[in-house]
N, C-alpha and C positions, 0 to 999 in steps of 0.2 A: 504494500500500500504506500502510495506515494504520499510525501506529507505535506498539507496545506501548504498554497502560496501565498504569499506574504502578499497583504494589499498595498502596493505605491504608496508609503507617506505621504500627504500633500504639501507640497514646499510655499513658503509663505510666495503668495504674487510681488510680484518686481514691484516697486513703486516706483522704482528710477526708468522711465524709457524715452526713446526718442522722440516721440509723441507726445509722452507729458512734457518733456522739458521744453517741447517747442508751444506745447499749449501753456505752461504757465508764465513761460517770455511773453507767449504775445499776450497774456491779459495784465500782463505790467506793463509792456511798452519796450520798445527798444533802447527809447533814450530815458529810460529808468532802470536801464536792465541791474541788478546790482547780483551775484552769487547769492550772498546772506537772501535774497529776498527771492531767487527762484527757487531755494533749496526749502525755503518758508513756504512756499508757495504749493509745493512738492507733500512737504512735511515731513524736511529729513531736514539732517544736517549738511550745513554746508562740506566740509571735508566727503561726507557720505558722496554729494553729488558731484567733486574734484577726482571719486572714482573714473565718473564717466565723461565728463569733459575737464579737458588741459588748462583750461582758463577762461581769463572771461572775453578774451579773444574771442575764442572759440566755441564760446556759450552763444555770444555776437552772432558768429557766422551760423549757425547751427537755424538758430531763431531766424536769421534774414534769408537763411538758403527755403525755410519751411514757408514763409508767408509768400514769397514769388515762386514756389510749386504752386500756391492755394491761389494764387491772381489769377481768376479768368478772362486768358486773352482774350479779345474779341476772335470769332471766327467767323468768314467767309460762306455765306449760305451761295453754293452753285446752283440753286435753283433760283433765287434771290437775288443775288449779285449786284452791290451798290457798287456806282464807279469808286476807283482809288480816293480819289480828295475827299469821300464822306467815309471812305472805310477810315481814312487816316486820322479823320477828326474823330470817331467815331472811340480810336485807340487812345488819339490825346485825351479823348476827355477821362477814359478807363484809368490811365496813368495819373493823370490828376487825381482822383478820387482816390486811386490806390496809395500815393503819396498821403492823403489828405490823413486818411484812413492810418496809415502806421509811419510817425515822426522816428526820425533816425533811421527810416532804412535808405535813403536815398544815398549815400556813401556807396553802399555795397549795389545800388544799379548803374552808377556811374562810371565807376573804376573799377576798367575789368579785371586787377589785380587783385580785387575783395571777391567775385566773383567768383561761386564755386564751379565745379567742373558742372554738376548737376545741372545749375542756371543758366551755363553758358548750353546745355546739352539743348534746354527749352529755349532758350533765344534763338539759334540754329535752327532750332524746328519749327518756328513758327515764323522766320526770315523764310525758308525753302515755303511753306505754306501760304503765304503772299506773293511768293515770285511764281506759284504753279497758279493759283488762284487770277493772276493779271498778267499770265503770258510775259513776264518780266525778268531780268538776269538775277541770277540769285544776290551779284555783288548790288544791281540797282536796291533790292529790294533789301539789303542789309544797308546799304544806304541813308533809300528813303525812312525806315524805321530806327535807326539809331540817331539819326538826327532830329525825328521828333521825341524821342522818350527822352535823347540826352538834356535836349532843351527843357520839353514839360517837366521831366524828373527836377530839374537844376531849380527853374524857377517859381516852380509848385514849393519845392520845399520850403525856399526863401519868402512866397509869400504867408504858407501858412505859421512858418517860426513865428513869423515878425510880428503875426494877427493872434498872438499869445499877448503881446506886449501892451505898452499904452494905447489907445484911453482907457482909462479906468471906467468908463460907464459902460452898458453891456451892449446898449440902443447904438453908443456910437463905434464902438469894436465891430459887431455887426454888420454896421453900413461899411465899415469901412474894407472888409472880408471880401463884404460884396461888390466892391467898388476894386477890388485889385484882381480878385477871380474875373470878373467882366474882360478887363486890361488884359490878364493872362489867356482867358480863351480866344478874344483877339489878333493878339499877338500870334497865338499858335496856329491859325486859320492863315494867318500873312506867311506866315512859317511855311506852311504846306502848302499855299497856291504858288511860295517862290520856287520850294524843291520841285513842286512838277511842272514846273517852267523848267527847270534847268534839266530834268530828266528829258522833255519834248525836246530842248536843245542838244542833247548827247553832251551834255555839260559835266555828268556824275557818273562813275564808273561805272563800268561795264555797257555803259551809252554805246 
């Protein structure tokens, strides 16, 4: 007679994962991010959670790599098909909102030295996804998209920091929010009628 098997101890569940740590980054914010306050956040200790990331580098990149997996680019309906200058606005204004949405990530979409391989995997794939979508060179179509996110990213950021600041009243913080997003959406529409000017002129690579 064979003697009973021993049933599987059940091992306490992980509370440190990649997952969590990138969910309790983003409900603090990138530019709060502090160790002590994700490991709190977690409900471990900090050391506990320098098991699993190196630092707060790295805690940084971890949390910025997880929010632009979760940004939903616009996509290209082929059955639908807007011409390029509404798809493009259509992107700045995603990138605004996503900016808007999470303070401090904009470092790590600009400089593609912060940029993980992951992020750079998706910016690749949705560059070839725009160039198949509008019969366009893949170099035009990394192009025309890097110079609008570079710009909106850039000045998104700086407008929403700054609309933290004075006035102290909330009526006129408000107006004035509204009065530099107007400016910035603008601006970015002039942005994109000048890039596909220069695209019709064979002005921008792969022209």
């Amino acid at each position: 007679m064979e003697p009973p098997q021993k049933t599987p101890a059940r091992g306490r569940p992980r509370t440190i994962t990649r997952e969590r740590i990138a969910d309790a980054g983003i409900g603090i914010g990138l530019s709060n991010i502090t160790f002590v306050g994700v490991a709190a956040a977690l409900g471990v200790s900090h050391m506990a959670l320098y098991k699993h990331i190196a630092g707060l580098d790295a805690l940084k990149s971890l949390i910025a790599e997880e929010l632009f997996q979760r940004w939903q680019i616009p996509r290209v309906n082929a059955e639908q098909r807007t011409s390029l200058k509404d798809y493009l606005i259509l992107f700045a204004t995603s990138a605004r909102e996503f900016v808007k949405a999470h303070p401090g990530l904009t470092p790590y979409m600009i400089r593609r030295l912060a940029a993980t391989q992951p992020m750079l995997d998706k910016i690749h794939e949705h560059q070839l996804h725009i160039a198949q979508a509008y019969d366009i060179d893949p170099l035009q179509a990394r192009w025309l998209l890097a110079t609008v996110a570079f710009h909106c990213f850039a000045v998104a950021d700086t407008v929403y920091a700054v609309s933290g600041q004075e006035p102290e009243l909330e009526a006129d913080r408000l107006a004035e929010v509204a009065e530099m997003e107007a400016e910035l959406i603008q601006g970015m529409h002039a942005l994109i009628v000048g890039a596909l000017v220069l695209l019709e002129e064979g002005l921008i690579p792969g022209s």
